[in-house]
N, CA, C and O of each residue as an XYZ file, in Angstrom:
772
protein
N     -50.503    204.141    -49.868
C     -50.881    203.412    -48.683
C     -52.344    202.991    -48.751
O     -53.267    203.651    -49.229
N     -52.407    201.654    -48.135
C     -54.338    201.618    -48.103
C     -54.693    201.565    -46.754
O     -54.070    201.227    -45.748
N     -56.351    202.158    -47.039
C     -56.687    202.481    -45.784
C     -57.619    201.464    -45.243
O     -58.577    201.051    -45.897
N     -57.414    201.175    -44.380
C     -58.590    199.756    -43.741
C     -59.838    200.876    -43.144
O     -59.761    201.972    -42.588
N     -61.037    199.975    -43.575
C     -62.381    200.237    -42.750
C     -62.806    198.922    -41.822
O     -62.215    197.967    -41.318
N     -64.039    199.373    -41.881
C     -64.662    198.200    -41.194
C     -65.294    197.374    -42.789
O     -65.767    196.237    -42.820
N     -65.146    198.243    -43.919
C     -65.638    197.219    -45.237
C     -64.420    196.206    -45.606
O     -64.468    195.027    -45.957
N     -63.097    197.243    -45.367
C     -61.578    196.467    -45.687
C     -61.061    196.352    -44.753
O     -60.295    197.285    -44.513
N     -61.105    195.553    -43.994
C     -60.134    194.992    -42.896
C     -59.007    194.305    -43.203
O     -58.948    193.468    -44.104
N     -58.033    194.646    -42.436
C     -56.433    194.651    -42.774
C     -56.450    192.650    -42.431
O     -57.107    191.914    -41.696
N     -55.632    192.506    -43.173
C     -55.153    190.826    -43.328
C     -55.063    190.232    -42.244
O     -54.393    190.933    -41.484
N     -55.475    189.041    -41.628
C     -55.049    188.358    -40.345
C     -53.997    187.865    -40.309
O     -54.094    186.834    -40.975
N     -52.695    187.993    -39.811
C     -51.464    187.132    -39.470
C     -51.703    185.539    -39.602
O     -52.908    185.308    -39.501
N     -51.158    184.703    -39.739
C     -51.607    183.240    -39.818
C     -51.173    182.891    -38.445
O     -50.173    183.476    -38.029
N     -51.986    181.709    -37.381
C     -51.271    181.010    -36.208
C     -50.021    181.452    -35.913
O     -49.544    181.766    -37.004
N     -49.518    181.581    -35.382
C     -48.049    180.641    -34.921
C     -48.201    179.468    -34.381
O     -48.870    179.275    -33.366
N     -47.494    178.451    -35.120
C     -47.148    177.297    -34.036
C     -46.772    177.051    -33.461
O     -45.698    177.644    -33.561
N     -46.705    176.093    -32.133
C     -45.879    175.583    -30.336
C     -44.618    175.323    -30.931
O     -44.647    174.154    -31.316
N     -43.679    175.773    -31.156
C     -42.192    175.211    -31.448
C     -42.311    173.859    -31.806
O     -42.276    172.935    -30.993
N     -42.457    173.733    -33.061
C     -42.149    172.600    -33.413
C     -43.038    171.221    -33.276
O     -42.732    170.126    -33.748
N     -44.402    171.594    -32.392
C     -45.020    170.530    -32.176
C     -46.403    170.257    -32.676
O     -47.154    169.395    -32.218
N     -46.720    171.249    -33.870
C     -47.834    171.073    -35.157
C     -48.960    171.638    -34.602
O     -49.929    171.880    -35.321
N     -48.970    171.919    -33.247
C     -50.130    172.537    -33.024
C     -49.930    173.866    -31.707
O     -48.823    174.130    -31.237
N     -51.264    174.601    -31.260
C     -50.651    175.687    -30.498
C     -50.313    175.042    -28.942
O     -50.524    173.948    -28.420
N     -49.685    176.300    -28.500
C     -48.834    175.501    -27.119
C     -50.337    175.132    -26.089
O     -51.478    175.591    -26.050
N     -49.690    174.207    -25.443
C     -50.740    173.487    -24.501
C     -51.876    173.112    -25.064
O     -52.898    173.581    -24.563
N     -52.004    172.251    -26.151
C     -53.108    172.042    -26.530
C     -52.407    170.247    -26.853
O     -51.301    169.715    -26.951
N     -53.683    169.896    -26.913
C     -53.466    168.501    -26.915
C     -52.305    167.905    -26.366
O     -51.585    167.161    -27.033
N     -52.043    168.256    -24.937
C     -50.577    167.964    -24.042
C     -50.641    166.996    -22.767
O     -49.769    166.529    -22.032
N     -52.210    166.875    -22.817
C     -52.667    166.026    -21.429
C     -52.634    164.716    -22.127
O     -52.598    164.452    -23.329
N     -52.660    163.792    -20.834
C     -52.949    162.194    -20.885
C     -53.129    161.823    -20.171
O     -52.254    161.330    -19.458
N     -55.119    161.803    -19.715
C     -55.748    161.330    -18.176
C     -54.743    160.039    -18.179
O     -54.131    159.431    -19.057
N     -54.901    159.901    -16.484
C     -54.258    158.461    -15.669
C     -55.639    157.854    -16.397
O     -56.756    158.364    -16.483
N     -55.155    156.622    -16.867
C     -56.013    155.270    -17.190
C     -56.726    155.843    -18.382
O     -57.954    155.790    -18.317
N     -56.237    156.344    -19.384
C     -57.213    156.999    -20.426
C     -57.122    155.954    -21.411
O     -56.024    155.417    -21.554
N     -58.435    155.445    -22.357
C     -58.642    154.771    -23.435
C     -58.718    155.714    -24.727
O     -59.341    156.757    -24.528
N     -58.249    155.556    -25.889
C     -58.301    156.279    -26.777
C     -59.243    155.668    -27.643
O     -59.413    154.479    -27.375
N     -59.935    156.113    -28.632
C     -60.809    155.698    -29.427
C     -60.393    154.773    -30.060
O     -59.258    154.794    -30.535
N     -61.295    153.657    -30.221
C     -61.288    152.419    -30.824
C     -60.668    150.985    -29.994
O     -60.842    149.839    -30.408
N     -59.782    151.420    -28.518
C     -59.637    150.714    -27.562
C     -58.753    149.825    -27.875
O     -58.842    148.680    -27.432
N     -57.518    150.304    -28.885
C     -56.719    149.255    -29.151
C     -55.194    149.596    -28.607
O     -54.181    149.100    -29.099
N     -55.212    150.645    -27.370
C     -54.351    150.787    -26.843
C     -55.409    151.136    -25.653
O     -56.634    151.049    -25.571
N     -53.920    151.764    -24.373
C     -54.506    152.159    -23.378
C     -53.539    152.609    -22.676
O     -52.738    151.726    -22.370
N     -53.168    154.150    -22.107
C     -52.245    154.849    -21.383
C     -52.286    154.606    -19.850
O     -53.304    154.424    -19.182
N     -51.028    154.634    -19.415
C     -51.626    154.399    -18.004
C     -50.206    155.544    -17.144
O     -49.008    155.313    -17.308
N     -50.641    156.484    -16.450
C     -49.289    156.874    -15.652
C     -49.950    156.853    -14.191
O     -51.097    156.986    -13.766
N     -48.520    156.591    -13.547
C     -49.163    156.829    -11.826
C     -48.020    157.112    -11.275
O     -47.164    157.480    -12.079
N     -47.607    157.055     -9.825
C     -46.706    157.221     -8.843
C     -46.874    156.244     -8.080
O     -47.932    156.243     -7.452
N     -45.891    155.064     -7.863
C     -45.895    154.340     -6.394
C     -44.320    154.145     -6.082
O     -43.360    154.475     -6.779
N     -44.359    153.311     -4.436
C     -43.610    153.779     -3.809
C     -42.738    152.310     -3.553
O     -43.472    151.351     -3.791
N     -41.508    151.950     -3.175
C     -41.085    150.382     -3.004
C     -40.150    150.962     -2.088
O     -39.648    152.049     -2.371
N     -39.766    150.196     -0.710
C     -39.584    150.759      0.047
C     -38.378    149.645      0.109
O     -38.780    148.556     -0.300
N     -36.861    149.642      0.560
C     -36.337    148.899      0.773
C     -35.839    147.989      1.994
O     -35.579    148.406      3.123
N     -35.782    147.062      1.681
C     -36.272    146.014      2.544
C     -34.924    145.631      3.968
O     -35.455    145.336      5.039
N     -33.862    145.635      3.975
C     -32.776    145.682      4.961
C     -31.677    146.173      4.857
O     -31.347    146.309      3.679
N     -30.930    146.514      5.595
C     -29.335    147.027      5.360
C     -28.921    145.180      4.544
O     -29.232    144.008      4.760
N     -28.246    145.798      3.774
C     -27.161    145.069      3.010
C     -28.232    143.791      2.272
O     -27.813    142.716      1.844
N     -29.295    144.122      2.267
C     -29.828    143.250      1.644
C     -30.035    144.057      0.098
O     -30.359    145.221     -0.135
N     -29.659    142.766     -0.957
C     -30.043    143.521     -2.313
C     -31.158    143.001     -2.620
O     -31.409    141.797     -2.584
N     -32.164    144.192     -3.059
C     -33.522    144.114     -3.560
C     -33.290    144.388     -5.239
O     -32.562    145.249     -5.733
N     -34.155    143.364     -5.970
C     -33.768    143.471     -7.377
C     -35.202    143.145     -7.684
O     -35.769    142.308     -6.981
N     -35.863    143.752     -8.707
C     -37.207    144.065     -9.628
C     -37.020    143.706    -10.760
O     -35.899    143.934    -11.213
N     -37.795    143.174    -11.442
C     -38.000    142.712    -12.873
C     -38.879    143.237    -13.427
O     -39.972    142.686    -13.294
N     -38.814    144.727    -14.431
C     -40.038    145.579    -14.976
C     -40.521    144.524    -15.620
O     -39.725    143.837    -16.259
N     -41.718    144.221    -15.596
C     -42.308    143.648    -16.801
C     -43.918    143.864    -16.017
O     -44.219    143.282    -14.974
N     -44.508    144.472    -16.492
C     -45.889    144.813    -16.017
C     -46.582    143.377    -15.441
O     -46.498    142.310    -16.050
N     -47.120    143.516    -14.448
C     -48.143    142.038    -14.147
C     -46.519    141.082    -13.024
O     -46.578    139.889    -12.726
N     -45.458    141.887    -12.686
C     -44.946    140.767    -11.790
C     -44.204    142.168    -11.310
O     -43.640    141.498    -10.445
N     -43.688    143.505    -11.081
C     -43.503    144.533    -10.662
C     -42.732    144.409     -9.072
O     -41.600    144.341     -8.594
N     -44.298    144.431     -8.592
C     -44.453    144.823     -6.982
C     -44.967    146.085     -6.826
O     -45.214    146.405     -5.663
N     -45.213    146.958     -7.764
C     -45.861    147.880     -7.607
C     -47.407    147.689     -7.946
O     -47.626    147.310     -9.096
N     -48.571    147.902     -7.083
C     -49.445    147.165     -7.153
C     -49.963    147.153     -7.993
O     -49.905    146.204     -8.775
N     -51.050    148.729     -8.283
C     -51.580    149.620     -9.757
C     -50.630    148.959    -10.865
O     -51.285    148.080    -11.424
N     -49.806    149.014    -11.204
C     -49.581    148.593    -12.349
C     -49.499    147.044    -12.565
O     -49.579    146.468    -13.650
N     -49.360    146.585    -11.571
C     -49.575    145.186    -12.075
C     -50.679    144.633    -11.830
O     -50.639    143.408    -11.942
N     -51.888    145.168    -11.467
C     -53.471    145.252    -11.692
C     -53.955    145.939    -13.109
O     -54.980    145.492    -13.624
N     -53.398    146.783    -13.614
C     -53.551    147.242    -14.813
C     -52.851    146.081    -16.133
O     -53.240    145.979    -17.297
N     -51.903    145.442    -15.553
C     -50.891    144.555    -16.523
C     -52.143    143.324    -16.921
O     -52.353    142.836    -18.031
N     -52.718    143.090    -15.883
C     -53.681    141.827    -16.085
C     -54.577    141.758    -17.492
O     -54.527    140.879    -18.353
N     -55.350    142.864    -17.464
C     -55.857    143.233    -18.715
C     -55.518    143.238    -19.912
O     -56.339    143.250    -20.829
N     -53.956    143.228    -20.113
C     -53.533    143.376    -21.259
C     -52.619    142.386    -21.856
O     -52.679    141.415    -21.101
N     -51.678    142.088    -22.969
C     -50.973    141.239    -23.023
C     -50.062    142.065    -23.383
O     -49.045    141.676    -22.809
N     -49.751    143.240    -24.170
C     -48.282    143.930    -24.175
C     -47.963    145.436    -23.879
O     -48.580    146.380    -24.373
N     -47.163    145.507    -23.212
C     -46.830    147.063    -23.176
C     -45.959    147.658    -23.841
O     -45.610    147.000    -24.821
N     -45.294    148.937    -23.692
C     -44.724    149.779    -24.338
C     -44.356    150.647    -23.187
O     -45.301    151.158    -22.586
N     -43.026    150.930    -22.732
C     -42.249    152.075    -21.959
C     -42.590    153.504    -22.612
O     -42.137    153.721    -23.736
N     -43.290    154.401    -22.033
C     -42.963    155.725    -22.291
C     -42.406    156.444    -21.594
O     -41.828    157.336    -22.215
N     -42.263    156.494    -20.197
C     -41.365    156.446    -19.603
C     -41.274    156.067    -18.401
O     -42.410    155.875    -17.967
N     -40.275    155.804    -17.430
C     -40.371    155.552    -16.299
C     -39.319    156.493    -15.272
O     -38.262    155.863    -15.326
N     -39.185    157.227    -14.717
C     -38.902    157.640    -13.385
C     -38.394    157.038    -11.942
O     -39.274    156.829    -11.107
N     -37.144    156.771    -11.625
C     -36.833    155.904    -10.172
C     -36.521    156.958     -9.248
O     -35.544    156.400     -8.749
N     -36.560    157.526     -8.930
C     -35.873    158.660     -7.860
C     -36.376    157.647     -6.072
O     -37.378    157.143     -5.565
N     -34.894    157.854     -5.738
C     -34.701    157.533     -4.113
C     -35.205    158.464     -3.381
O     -34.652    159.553     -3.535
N     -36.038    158.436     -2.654
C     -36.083    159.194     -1.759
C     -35.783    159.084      0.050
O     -36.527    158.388      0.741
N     -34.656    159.833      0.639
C     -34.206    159.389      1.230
C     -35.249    159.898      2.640
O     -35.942    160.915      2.661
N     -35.108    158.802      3.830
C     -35.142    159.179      5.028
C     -34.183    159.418      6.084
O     -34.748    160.063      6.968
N     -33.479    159.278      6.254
C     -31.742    159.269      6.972
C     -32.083    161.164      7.382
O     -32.824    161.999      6.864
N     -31.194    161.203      8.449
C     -30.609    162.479      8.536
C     -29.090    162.416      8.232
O     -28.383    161.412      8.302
N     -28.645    163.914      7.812
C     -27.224    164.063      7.369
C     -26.321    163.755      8.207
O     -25.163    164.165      8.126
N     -26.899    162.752      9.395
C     -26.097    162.782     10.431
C     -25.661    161.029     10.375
O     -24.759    160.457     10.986
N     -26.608    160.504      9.467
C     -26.380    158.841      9.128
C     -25.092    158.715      7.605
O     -24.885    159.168      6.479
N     -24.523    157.726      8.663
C     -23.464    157.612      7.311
C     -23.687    156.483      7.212
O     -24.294    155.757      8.000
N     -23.012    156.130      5.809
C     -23.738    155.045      4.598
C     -24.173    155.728      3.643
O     -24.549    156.898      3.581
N     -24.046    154.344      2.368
C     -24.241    154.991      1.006
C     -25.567    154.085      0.684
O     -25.833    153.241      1.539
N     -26.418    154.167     -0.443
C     -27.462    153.451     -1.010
C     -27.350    153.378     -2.564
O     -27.922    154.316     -3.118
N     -26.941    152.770     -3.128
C     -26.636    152.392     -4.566
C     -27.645    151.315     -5.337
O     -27.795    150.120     -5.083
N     -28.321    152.167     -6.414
C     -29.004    151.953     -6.898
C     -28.919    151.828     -8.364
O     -28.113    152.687     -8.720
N     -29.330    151.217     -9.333
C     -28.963    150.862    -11.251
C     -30.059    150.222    -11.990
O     -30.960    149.465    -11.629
N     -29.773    150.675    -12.997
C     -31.183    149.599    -13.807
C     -29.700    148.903    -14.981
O     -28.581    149.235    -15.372
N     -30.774    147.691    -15.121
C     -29.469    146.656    -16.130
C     -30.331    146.822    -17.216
O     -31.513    146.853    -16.874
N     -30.123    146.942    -18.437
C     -31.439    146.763    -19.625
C     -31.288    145.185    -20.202
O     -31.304    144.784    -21.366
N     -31.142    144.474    -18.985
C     -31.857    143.235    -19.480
C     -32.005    142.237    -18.281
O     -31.621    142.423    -17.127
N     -32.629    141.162    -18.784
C     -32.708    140.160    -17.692
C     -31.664    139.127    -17.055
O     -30.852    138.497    -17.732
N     -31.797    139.029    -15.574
C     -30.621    138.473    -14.910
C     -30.650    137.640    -13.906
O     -31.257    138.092    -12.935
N     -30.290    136.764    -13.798
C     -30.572    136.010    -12.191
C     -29.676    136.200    -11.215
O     -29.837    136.078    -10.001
N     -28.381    136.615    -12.035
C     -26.695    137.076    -11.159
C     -27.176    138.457    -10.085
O     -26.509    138.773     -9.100
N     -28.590    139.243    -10.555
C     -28.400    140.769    -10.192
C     -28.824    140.346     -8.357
O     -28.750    141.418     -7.756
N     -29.147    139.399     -7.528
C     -29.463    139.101     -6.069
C     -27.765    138.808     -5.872
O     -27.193    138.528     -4.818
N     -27.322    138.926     -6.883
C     -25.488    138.764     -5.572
C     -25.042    139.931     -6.000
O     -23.830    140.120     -5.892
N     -25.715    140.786     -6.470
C     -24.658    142.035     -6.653
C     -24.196    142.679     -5.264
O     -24.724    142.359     -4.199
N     -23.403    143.399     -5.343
C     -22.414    144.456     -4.294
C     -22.483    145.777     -4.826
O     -22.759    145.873     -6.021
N     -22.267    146.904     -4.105
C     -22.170    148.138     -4.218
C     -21.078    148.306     -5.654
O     -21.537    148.761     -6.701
N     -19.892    147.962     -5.562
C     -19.534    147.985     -6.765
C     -19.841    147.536     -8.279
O     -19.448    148.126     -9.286
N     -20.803    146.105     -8.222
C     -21.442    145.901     -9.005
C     -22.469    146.875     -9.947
O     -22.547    146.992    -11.170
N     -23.217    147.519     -8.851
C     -24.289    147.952     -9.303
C     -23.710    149.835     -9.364
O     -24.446    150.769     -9.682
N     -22.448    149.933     -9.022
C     -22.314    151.222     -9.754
C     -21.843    151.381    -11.161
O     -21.870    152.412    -11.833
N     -21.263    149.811    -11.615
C     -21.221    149.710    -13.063
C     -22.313    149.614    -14.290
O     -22.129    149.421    -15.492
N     -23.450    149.810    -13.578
C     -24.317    149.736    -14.359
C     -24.789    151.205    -15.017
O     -24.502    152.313    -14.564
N     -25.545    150.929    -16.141
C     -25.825    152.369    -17.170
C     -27.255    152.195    -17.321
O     -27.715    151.256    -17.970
N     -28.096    153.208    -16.650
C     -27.814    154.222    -15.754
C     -27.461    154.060    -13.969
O     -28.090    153.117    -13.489
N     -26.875    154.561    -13.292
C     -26.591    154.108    -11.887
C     -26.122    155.072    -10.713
O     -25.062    155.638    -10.983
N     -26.546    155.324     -9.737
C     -26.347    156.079     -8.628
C     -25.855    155.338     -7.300
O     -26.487    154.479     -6.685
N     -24.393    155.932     -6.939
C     -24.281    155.651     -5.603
C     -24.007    156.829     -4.562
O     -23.053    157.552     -4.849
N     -24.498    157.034     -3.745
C     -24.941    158.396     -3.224
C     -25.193    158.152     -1.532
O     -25.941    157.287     -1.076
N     -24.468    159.028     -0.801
C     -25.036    158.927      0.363
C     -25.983    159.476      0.848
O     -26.495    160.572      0.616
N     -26.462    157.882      2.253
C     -27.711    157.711      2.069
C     -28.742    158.928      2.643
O     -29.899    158.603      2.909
N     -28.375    160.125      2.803
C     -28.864    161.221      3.060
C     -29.336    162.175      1.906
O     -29.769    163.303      2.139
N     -29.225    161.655      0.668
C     -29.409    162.456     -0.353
C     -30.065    161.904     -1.477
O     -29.872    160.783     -1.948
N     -30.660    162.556     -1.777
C     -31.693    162.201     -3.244
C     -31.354    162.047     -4.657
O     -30.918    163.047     -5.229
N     -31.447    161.255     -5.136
C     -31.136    160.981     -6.579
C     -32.424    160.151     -7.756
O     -33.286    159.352     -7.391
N     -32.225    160.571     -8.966
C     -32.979    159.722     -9.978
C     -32.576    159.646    -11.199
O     -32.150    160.566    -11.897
N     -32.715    158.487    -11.481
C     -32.789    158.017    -12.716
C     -33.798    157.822    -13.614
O     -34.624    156.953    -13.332
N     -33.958    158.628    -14.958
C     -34.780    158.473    -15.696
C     -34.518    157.758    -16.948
O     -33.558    157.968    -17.690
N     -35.561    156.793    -17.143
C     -35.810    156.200    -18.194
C     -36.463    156.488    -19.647
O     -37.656    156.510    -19.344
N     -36.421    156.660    -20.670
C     -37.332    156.342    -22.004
C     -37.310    155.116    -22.715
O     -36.453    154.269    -22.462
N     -38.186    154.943    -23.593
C     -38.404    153.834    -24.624
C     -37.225    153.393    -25.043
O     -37.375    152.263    -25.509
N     -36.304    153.692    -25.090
C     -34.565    153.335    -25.590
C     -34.399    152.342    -24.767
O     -33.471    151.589    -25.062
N     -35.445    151.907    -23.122
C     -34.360    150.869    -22.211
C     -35.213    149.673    -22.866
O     -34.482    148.722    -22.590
N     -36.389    149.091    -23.615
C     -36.705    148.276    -24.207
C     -36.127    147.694    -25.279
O     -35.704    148.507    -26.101
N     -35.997    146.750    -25.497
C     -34.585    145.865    -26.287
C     -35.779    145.610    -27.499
O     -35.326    145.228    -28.578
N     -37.241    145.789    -27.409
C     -37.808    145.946    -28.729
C     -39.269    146.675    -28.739
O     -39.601    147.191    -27.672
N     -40.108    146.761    -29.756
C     -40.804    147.726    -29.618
C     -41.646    147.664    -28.422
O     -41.619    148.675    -27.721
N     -42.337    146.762    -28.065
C     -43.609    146.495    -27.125
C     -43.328    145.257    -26.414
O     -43.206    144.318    -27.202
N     -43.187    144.945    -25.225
C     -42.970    143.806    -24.220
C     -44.292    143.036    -23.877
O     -45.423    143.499    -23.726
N     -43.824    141.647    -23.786
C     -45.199    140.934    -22.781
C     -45.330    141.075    -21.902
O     -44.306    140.950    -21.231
N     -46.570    141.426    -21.160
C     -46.965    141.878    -19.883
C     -46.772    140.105    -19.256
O     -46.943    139.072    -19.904
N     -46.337    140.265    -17.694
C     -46.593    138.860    -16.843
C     -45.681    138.505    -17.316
O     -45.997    137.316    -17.295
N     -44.248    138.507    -17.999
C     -43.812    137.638    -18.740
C     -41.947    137.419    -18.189
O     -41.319    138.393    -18.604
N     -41.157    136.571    -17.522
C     -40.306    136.590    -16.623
C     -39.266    136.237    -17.736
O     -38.484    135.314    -17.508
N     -39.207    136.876    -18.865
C     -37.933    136.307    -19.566
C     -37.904    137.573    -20.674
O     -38.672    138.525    -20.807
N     -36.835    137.229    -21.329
C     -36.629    138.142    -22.440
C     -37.116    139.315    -23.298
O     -36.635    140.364    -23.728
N     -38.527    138.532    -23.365
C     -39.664    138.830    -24.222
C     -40.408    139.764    -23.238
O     -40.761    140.889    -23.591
N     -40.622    139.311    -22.084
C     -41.348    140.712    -21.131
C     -40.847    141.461    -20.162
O     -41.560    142.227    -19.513
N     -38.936    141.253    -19.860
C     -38.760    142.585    -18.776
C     -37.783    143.092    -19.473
O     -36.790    142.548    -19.957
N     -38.272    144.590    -19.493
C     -37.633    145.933    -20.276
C     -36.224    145.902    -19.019
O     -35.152    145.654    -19.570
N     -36.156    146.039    -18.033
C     -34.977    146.177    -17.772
C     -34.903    145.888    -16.750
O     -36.090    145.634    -16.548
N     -34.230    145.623    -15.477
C     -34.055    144.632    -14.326
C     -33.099    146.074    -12.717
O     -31.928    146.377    -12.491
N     -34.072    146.375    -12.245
C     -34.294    147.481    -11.218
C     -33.420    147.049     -9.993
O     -34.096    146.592     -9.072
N     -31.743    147.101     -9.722
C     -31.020    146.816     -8.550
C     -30.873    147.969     -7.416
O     -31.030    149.162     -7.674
N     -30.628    147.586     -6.433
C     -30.341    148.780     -5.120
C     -29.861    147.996     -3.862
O     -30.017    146.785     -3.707
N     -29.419    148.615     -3.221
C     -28.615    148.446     -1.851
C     -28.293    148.916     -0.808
O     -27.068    148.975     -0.910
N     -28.576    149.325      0.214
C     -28.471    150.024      1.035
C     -27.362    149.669      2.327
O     -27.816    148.754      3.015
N     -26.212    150.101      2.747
C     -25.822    150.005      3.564
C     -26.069    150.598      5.059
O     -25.315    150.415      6.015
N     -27.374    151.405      5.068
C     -27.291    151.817      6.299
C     -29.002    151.188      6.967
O     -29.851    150.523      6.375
N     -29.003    151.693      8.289
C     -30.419    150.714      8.738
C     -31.804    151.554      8.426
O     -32.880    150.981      8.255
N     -31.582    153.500      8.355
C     -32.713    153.950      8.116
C     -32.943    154.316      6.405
O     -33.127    155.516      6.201
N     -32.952    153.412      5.148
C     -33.323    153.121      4.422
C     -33.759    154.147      2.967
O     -33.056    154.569      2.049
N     -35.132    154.288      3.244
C     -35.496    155.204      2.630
C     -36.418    154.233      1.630
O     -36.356    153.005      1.667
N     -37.307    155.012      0.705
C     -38.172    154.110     -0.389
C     -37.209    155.039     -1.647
O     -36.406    155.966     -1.542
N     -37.926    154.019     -3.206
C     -37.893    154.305     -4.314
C     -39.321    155.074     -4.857
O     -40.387    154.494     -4.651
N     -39.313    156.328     -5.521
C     -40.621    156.649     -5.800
C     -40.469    156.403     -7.454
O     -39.803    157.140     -8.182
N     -41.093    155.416     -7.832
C     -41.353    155.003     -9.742
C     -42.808    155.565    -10.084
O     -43.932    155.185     -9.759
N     -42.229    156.876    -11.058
C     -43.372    157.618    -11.575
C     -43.412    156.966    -13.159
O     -42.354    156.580    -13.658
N     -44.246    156.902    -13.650
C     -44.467    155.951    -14.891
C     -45.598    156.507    -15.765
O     -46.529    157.204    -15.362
N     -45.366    156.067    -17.104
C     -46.560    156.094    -18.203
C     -46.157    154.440    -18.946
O     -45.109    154.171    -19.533
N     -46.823    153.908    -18.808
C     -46.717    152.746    -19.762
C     -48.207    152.843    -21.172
O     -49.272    153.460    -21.164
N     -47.629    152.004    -22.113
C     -48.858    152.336    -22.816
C     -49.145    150.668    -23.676
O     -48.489    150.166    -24.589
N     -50.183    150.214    -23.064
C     -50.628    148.447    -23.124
C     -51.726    148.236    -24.302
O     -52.830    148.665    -24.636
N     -50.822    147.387    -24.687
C     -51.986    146.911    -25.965
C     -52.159    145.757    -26.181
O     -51.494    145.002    -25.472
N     -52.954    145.208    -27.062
C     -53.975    143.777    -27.329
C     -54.632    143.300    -26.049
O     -54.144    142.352    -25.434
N     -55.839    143.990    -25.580
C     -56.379    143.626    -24.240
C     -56.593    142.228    -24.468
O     -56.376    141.651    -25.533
N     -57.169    141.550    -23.080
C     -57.148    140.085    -22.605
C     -58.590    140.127    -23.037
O     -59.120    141.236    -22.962
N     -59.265    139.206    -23.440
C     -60.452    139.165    -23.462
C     -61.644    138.665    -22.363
O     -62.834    138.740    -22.667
């Protein structure tokens, strides 16, 4: 057997690594809101806002494409840039109704662009992938990744093919409503000069 001193000190174990993710846990895991990374040829952006829907039986339909939204922050951030990148996006309903309001609120994302999606119907938009129809007393979400972009990086401002990642439908049949809360990271590159 050998004996350790303070002249021979016994071997150090090597790290362990975070499962799988090259470095130790919680380390390099943050990403300030609005952070620039060195050399400024990208730029992260996550936030939370809120879109509130607009009448019974009226269909409200969104066109992601940064810079035409309706969500404000990000389409003040879209200006600056000319393309983005989905990392992810977040829709969750959040309802106001009590369990005492009946009616449903049906909500879908299409992964592409559409002009048909302002006549959709409740049945329409439960055929869509991903899609929730749920009464309107109860909470639901749909989450997104980089998979709903039809290619790597989209044009910001851009009302066609080339700049909306995927096309945001909902419906509400009853009168007390409720908003959409879209939590997001987008990540924008080739700034505007």
């Amino acid at each position: 057997p050998v004996r350790y001193t303070n002249a021979n000190p016994p071997p150090v174990p090597p790290r362990r690594r975070g499962r799988g993710r090259g470095t130790r846990r919680g380390r390099n895991q943050g990403v300030a809101r609005g952070m620039t990374v060195p050399g400024g040829s990208f730029h992260i952006f996550r936030d939370v806002e809120m879109l509130s829907l607009t009448a019974k039986d009226k269909v409200v339909v969104k066109y992601f494409t940064p810079g035409m939204t309706g969500l404000a922050r990000l389409d003040y951030e879209a200006e600056k840039f000319s393309r983005y990148k989905i990392t992810y996006v977040n829709i969750s309903y959040v309802t106001t109704s009590s369990m005492t309001n009946a009616g449903k609120v049906s909500f879908g994302v299409l992964s592409e662009y559409t002009d048909a999606a302002d006549k959709y119907g409740h049945d329409e938009i439960i055929k869509l992938r991903p899609s929730h129809s749920i009464a309107s007393w109860k909470n639901a979400t749909i989450t997104l990744g980089p998979n709903i972009m039809p290619t790597l990086t989209q044009k910001c401002n851009e009302k066609s093919d080339d700049g909306i990642a995927f096309t945001f439908v909902a419906l509400s049949s009853v009168d007390n409503r409720g908003n959409f809360k879209f939590s997001y990271q987008i990540e924008f590159s080739f700034p505007k000069p």
